[in-house]
MARMI-520925 format. One line per field, with one value per residue (C-alpha): residue number from 0; residue in three letters; chain; x, y, z. Coordinates in Angstrom, 2 decimals. Example, Ala and Ser with C-alpha at 12.3 -4.5 7.8 and 13.67 -1.06 7.14 Angstrom:
<rs>
seq (0, 1)
type (ALA, SER)
mol (A, A)
x (12.30, 13.67)
y (-4.50, -1.06)
z (7.80, 7.14)
</rs>
This chain:
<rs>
seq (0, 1, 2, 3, 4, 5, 6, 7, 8, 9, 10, 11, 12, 13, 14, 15, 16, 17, 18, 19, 20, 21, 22, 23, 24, 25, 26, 27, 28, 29, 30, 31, 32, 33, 34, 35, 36, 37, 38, 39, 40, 41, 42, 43, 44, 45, 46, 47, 48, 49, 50, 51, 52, 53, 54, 55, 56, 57, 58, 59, 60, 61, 62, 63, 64, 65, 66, 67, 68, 69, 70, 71, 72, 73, 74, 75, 76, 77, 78, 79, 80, 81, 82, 83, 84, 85, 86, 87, 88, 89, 90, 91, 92, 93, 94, 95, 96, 97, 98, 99, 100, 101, 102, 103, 104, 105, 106, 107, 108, 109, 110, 111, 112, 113, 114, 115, 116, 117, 118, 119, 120, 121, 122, 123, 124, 125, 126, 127, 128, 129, 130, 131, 132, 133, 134, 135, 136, 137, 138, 139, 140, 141, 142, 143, 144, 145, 146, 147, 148, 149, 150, 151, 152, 153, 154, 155, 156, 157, 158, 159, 160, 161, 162, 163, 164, 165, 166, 167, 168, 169, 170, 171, 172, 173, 174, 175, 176, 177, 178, 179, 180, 181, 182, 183, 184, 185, 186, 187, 188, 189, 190, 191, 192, 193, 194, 195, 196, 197, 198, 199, 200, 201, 202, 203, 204, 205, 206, 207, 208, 209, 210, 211, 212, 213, 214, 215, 216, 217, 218, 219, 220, 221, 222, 223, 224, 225, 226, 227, 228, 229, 230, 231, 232, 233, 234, 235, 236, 237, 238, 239, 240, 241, 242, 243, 244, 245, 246, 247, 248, 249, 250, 251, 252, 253, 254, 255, 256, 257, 258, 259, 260, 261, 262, 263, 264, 265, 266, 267, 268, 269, 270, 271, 272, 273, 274, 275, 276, 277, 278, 279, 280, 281, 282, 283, 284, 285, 286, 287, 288, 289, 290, 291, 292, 293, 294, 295, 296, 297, 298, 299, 300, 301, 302, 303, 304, 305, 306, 307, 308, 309, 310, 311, 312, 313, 314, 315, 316, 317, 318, 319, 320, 321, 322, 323, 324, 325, 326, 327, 328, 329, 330, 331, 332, 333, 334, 335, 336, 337, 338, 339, 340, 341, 342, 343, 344, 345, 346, 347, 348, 349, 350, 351, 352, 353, 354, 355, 356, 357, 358, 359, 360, 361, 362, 363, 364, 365, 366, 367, 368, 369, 370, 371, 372, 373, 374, 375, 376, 377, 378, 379, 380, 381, 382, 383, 384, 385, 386, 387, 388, 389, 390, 391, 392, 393, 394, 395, 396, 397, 398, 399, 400, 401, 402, 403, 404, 405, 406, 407, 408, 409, 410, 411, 412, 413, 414, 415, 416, 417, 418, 419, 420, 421, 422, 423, 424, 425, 426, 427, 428, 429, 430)
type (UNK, UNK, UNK, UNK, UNK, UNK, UNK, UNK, UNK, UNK, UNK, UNK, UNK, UNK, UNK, UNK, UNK, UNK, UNK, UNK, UNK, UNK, UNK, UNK, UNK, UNK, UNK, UNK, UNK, UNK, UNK, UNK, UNK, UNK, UNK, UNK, UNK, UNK, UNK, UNK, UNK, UNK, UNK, UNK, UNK, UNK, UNK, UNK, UNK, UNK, UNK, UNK, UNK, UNK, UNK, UNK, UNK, UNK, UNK, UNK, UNK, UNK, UNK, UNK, UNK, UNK, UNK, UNK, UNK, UNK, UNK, UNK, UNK, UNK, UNK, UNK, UNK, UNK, UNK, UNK, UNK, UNK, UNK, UNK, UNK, UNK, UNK, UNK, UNK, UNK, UNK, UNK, UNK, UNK, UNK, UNK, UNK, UNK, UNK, UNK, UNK, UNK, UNK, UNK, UNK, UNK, UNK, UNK, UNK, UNK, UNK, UNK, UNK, UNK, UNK, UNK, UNK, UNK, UNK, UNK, UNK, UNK, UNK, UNK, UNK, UNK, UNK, UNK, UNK, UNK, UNK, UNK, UNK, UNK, UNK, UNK, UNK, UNK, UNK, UNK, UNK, UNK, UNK, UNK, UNK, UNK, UNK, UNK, UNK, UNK, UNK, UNK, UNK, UNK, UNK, UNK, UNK, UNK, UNK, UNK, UNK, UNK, UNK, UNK, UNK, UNK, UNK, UNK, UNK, UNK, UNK, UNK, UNK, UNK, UNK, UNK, UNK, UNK, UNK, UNK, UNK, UNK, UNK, UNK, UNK, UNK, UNK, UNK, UNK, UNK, UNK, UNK, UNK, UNK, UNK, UNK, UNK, UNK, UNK, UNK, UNK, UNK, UNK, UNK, UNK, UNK, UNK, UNK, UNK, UNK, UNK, UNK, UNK, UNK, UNK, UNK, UNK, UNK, UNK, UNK, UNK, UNK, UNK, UNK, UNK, UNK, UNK, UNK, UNK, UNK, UNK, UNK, UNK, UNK, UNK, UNK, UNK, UNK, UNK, UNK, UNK, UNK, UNK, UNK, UNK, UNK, UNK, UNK, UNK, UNK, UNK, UNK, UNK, UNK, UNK, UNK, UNK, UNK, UNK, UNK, UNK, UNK, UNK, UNK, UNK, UNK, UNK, UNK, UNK, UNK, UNK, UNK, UNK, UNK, UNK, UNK, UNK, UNK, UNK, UNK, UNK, UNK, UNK, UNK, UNK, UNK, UNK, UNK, UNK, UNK, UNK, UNK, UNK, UNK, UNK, UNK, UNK, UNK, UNK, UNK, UNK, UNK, UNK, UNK, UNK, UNK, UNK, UNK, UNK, UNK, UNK, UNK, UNK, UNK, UNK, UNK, UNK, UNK, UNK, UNK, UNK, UNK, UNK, UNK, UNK, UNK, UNK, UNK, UNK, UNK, UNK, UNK, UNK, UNK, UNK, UNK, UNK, UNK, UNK, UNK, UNK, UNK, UNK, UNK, UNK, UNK, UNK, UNK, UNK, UNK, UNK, UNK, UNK, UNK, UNK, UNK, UNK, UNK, UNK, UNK, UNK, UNK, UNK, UNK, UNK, UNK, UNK, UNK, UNK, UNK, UNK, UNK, UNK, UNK, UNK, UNK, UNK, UNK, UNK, UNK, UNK, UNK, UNK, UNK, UNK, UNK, UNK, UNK, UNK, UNK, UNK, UNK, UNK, UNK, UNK, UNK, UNK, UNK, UNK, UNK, UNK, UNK, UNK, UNK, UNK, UNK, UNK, UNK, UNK, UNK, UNK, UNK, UNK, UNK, UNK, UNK, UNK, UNK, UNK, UNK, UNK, UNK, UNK, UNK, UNK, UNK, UNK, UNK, UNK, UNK, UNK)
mol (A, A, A, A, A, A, A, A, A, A, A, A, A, A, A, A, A, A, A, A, A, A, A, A, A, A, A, A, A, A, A, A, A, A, A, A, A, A, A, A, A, A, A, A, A, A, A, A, A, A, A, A, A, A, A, A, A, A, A, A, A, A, A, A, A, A, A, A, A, A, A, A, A, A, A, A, A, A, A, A, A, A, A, A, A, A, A, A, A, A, A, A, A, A, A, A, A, A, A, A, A, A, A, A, A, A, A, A, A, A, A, A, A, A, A, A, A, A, A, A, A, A, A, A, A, A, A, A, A, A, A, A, A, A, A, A, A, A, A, A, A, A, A, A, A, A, A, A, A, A, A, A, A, A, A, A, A, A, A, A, A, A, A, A, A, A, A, A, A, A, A, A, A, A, A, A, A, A, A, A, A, A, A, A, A, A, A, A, A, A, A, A, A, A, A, A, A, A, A, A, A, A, A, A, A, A, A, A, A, A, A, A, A, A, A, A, A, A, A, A, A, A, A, A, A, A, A, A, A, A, A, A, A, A, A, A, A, A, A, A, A, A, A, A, A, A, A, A, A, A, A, A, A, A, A, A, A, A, A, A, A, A, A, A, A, A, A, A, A, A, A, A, A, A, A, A, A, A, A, A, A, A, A, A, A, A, A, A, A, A, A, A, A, A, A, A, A, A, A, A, A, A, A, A, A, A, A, A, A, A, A, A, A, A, A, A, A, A, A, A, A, A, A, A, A, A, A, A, A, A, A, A, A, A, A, A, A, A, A, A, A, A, A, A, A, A, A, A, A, A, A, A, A, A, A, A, A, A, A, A, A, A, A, A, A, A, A, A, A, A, A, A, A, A, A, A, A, A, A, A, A, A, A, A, A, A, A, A, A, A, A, A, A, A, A, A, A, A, A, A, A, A, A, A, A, A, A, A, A, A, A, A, A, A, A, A, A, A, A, A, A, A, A, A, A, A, A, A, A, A, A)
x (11.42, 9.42, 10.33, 8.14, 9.06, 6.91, 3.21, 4.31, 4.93, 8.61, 9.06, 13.12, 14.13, 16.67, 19.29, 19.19, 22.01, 22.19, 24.01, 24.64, 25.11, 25.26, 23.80, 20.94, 19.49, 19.06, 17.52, 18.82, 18.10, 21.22, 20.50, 23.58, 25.77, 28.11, 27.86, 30.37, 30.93, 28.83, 30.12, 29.10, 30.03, 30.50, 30.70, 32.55, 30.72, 30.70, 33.12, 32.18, 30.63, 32.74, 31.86, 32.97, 31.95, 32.43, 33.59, 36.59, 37.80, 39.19, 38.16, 38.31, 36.33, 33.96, 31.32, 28.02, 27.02, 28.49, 26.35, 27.29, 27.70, 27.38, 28.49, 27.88, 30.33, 29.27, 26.32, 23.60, 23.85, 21.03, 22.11, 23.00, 23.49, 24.33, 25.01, 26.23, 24.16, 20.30, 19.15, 19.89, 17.36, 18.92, 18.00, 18.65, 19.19, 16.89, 19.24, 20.37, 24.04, 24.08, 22.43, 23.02, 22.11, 19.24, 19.98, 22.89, 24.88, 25.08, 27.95, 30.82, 30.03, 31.86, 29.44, 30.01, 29.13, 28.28, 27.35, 26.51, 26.34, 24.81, 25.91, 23.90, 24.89, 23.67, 26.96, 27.34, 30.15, 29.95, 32.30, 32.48, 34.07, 34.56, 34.28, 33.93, 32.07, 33.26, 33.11, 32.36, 33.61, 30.21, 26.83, 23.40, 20.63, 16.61, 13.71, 10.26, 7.72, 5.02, 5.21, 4.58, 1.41, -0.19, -3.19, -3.81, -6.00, -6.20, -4.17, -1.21, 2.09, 4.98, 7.45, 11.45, 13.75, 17.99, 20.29, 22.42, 21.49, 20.95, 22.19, 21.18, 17.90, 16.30, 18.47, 17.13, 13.35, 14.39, 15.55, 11.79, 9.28, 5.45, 2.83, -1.02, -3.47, -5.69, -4.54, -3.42, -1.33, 1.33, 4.89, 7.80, 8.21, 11.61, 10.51, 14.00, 17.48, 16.74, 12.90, 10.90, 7.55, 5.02, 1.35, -1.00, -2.28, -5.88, -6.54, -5.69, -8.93, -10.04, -8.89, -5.61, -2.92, 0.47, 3.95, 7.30, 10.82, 13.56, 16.37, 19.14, 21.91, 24.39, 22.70, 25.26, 22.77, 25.81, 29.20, 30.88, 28.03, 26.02, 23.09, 23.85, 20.87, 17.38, 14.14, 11.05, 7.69, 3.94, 0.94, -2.56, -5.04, -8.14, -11.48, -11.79, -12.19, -12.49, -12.98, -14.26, -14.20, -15.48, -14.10, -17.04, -19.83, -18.98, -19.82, -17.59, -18.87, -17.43, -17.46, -16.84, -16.10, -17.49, -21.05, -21.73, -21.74, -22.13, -22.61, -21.18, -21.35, -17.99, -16.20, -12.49, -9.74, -10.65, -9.17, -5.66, -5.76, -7.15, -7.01, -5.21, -6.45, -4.93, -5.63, -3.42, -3.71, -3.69, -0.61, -1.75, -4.01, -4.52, -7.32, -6.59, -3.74, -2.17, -2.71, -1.45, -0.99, 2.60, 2.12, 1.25, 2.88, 2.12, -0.42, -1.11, -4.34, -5.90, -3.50, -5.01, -3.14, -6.19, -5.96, -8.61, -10.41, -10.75, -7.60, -6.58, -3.63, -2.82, -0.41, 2.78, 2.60, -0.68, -4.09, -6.16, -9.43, -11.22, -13.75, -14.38, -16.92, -16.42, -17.22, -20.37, -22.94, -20.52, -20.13, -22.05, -21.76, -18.76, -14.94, -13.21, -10.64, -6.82, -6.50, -8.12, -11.37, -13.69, -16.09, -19.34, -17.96, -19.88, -18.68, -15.09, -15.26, -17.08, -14.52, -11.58, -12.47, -13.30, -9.72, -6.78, -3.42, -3.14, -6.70, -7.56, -8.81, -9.38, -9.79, -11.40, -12.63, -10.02, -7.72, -5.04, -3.24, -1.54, 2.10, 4.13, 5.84, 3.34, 2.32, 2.14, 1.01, 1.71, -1.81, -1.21, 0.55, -1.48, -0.22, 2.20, 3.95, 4.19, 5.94, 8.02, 9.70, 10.43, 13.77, 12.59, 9.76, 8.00, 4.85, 4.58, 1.33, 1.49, -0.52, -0.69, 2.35, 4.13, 4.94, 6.60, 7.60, 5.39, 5.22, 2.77, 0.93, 0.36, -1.93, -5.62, -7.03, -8.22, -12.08, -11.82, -13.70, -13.40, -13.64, -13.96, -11.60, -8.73, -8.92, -9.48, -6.21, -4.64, -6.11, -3.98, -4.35, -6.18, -10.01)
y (53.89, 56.69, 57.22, 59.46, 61.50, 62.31, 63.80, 65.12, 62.80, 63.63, 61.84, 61.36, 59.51, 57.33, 57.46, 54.75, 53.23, 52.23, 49.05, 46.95, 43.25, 40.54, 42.95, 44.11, 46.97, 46.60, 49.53, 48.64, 50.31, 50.89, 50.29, 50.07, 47.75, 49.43, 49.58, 49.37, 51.55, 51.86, 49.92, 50.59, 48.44, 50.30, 49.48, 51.52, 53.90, 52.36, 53.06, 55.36, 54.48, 53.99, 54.96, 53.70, 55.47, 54.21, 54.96, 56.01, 59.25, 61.53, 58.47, 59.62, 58.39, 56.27, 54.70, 55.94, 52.49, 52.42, 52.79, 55.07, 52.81, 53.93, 51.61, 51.64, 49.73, 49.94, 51.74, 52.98, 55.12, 57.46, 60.43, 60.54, 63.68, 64.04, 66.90, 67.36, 66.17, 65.07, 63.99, 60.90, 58.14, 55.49, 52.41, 51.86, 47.57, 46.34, 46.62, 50.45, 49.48, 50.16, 52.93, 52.05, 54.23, 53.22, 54.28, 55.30, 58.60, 61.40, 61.26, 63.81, 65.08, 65.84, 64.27, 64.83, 62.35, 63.41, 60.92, 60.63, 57.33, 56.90, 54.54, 52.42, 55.52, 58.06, 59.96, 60.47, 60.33, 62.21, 61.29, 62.98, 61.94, 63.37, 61.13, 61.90, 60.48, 59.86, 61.95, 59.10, 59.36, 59.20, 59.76, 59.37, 61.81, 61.11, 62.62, 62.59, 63.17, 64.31, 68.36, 70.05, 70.17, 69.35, 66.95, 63.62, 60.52, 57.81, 55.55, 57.65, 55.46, 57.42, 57.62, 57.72, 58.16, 57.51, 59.12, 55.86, 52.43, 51.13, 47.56, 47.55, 47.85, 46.88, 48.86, 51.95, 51.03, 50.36, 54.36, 55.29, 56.55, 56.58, 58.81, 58.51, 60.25, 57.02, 53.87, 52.17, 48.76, 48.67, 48.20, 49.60, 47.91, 48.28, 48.67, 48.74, 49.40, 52.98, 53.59, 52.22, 53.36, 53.03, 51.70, 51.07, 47.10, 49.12, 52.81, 55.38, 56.32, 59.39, 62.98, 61.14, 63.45, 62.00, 62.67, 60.94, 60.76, 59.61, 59.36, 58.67, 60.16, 57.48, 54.88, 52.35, 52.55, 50.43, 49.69, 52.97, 54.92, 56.67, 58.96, 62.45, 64.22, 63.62, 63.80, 64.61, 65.63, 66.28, 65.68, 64.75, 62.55, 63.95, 62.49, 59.31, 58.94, 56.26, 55.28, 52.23, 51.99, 48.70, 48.37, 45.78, 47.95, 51.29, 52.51, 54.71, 54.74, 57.14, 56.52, 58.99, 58.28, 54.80, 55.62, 55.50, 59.03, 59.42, 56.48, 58.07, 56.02, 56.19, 55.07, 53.34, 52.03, 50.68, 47.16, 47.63, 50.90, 49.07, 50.54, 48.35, 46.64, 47.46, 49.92, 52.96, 56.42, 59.75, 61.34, 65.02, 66.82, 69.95, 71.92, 71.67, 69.09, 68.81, 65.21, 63.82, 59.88, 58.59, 55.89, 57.90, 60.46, 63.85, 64.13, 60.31, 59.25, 58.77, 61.82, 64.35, 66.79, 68.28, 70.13, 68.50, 69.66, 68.37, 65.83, 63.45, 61.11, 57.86, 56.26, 57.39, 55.73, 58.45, 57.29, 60.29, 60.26, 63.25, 65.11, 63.72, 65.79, 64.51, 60.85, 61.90, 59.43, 56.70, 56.61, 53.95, 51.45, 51.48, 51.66, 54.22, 56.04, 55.67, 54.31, 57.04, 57.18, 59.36, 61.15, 63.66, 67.23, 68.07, 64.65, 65.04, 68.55, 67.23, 64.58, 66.74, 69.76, 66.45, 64.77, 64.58, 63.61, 59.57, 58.77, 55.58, 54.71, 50.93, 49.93, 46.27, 44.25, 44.84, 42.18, 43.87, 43.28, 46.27, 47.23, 47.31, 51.18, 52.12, 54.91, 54.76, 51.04, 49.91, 48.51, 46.12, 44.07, 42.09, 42.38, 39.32, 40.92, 43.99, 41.88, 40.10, 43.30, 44.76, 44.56, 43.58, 41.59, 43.22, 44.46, 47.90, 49.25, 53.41, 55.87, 58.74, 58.20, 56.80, 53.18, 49.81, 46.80, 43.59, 40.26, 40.06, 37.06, 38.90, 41.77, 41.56, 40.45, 43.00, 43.38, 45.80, 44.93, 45.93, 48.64, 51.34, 49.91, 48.04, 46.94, 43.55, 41.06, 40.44, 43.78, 44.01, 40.60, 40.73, 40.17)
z (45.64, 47.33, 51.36, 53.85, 56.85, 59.39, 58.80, 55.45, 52.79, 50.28, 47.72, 47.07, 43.50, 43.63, 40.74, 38.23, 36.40, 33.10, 32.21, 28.92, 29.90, 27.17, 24.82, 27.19, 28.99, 32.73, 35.04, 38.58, 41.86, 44.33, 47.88, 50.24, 48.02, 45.36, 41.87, 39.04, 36.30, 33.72, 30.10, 26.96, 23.71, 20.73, 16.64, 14.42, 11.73, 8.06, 5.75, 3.41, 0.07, -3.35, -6.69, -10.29, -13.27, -16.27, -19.44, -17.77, -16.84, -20.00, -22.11, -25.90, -29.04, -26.78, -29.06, -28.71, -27.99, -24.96, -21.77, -18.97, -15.81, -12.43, -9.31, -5.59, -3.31, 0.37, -0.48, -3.08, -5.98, -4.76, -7.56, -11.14, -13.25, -16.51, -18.70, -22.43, -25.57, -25.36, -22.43, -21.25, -19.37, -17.34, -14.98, -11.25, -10.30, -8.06, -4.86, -5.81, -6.62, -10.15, -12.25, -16.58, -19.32, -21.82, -25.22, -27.62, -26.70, -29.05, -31.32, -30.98, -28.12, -24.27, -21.29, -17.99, -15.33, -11.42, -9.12, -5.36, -3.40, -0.14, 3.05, 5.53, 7.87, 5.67, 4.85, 0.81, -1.52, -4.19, -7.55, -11.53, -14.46, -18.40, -21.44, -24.84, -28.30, -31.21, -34.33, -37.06, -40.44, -41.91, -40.87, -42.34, -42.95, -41.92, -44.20, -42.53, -45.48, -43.43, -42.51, -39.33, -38.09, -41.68, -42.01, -43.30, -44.86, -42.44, -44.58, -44.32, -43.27, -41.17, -44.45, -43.76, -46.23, -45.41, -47.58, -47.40, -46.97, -43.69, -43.00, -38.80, -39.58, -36.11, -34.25, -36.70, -35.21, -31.96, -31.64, -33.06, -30.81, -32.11, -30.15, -30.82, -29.56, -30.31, -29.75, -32.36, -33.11, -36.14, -37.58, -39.26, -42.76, -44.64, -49.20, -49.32, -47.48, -47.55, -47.13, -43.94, -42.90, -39.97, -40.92, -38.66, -38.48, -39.32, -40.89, -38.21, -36.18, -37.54, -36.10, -33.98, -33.28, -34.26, -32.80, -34.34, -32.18, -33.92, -31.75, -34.05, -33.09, -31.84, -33.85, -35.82, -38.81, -40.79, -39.97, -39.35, -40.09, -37.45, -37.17, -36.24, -35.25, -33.63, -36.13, -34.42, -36.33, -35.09, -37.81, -37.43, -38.86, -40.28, -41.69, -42.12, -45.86, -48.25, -51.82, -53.29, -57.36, -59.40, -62.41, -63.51, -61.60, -63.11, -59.31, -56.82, -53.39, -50.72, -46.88, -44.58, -41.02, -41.65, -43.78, -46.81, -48.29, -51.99, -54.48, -58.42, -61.41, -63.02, -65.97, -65.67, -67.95, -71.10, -72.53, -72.73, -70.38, -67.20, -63.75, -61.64, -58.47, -55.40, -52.16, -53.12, -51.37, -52.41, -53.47, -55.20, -56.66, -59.11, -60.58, -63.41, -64.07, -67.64, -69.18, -72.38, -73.12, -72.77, -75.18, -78.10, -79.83, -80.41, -83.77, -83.68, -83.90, -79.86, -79.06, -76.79, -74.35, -71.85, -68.33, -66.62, -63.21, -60.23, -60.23, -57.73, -58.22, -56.84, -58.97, -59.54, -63.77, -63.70, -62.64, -60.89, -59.78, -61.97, -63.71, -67.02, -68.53, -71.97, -70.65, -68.95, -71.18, -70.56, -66.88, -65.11, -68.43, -69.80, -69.51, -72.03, -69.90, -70.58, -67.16, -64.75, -62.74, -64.94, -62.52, -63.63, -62.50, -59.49, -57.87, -59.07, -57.39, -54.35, -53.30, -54.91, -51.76, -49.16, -49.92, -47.54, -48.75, -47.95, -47.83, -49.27, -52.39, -53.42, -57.14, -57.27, -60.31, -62.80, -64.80, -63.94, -60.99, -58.81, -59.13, -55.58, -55.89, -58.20, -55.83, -52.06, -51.92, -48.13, -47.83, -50.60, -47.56, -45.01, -41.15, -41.99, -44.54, -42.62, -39.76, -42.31, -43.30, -40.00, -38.87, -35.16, -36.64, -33.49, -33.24, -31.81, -29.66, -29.45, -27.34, -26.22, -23.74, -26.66, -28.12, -27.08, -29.13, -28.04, -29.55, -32.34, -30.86, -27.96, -29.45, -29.54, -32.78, -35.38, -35.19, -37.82, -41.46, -45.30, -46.77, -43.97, -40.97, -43.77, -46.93, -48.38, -48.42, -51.12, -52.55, -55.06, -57.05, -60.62, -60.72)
</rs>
């Protein structure tokens, strides 16, 4: 309300009061009736947030297994640090009450848990607590064949050797990151209760940089036995290059990174001394290697005891992929080796300076079938047999932000094709 006085207009502002009624503001201007006090109605403040953190406090010989649990009561767990052992990832819920750890703890080891939780009036809590592992009785040991930083074939399988048996085999895989720098879909395939390797559904795309995390430690592998370190390894994937050798066609053709590169006649195992079918890899090589027949003795007629250039193995019983200058006039017509593929020297040196350790080399047309363990022989199984010997029977899809386990039916089919993206199925099968 404004009033003016005389010529010269003075504005005068009333005072206004305030006044909560039924929950309301009201603005009222006082003329010459009185006014009450003002009221005001009032909640009280939240109470503050609780925490509980479990395992418990001072808790002894916790089993790695265990997850660390933290929970909000009147509030949200907006804070969770953790320190002793590897680091450790964790999930909040949905509605921010409950934070749980992903993942086995490291055995033998003290963790300390610190936790804050917030209210719906913004005041914290904070809230620690101390557990410790246990120290099992017996652990197991991880071997990762591949080295640091070293280079292989495409058809090279991520190889994992357990000094003692492992009877939880899916938990094992479930603790096993796979990065690729390439897309690429696989699985992990158990030979036996100690050996389980990675293969790609297809060869790895050529030149793929490959990083393994095993994050054992924790990990029941058996009843009472537990991993006790993590295994981590970084190799790469070279050329892409890969043998084909008939048996009945006396021909040995080479792709590299998908073409056709040389075409060599050859000469294979004679009657008696076939070369088996299958799709091995490539396990050595020497220049020269020392070769004498096992099945004939020393002085016996058919003895012989040679170094020969330019060797290449890919059977553990002793087939190599070689120079054969002695069997020069019979290469490209006729099979006279004692098992081996008998190349003219200046091939056998060619592909012996190309070759990468795992790269595949396919042996078709022969009588007699391929041995499983005779060599590195994962591609003797199709993608179902792969999946039949995982523990998770899981597919898993890796990149280069590392891998996931998916449901086999759910990957894209394969548009890959013989001989240069997989081999044939049932490679391995006599002619």
């Amino acid at each position: 309300m404004a009033v003016f006085s005389g010529g010269r207009g003075v504005m005068k502002k009333w005072p206004a009061i305030v006044v909560a009624v039924s929950g309301l503001l009201v603005a009222g201007c006082s003329g010459g009736s009185n006014v009450g006090s003002p009221t005001t109605s009032t909640s009280p403040p939240p109470a503050p947030a609780k925490l509980d953190i479990t395992p418990a406090a001072n808790g002894q010989a916790v089993t790695p297994d265990t997850p660390i649990t933290v929970k909000a009561d009147g509030g949200k767990v907006t804070d969770v640090e953790i320190s002793g052992g590897e680091h450790v990832n964790g999930h909040l819920s949905a509605d921010g009450k409950t934070w749980t750890s992903i993942g086995t703890l490291n055995v033998s080891q003290k963790y300390t848990v610190s936790a804050t939780a917030t209210n719906a009036a913004g005041k914290t809590t904070t809230s620690s607590s101390s557990f410790t592992t246990l120290t099992p009785n017996s652990v197991v040991h991880t071997h990762i064949y591949e080295g640091e930083n070293e280079t292989y074939g495409v058809g090279m399988p991520i190889m994992l050797t357990f000094d003692k048996p492992v009877k939880n085999k899916a938990a094992v895989e479930q603790a096993l990151q796979v990065t690729s720098s390439n897309p690429v879909v696989g699985a992990w395939s158990w030979a036996d209760d100690t050996h389980l390797d990675f293969r790609p559904r297809e060869y790895w795309p050529a030149n793929t940089k490959v990083s393994f995390d095993g994050h054992l430690n924790g990990v029941q592998v058996s009843p009472g036995v537990y991993g006790a370190a993590e295994l981590t390894q970084t190799f790469s994937i070279g050329d892409s290059l890969i043998v084909v050798a008939g048996t009945q066609t006396h021909r040995m053709q080479v792709y590299k990174n998908g073409a056709l590169q040389y075409d060599w006649a050859i000469s294979t195992g004679k009657p008696g001394h076939d070369t088996p079918n299958g799709t091995y890899l490539t396990i050595d090589k020497g220049n020269p290697v020392e070769m004498k027949p096992s099945d004939i003795a020393p002085g016996a007629p058919g003895y012989y005891d040679l170094k020969v250039p330019w060797s290449v193995r890919f059977t553990w019983s002793g087939d190599y992929l070689h120079d054969a200058y002695w069997s020069v006039g019979q290469q490209g017509s006729e099979d006279v080796s004692h098992g081996c593929v008998n190349m003219a020297p200046e091939a056998a040196q060619t592909y012996y300076q190309e070759e990468l350790m795992g790269d595949p080399v396919t042996i078709t047309g022969s009588p007699l079938a391929g041995t499983a363990g005779d060599g590195w022989t994962d591609w003797f199984d199709s993608w179902p047999t792969m999946l039949g010997k995982s523990g998770t029977h899981m597919a898993v899809q890796a990149g280069p932000t590392g891998s996931s386990f998916v449901n086999p039916t759910s990957v894209a089919a394969s548009n890959a094709t013989a001989p240069t993206g997989l081999p044939a199925e049932n490679n391995a099968a006599a002619s």
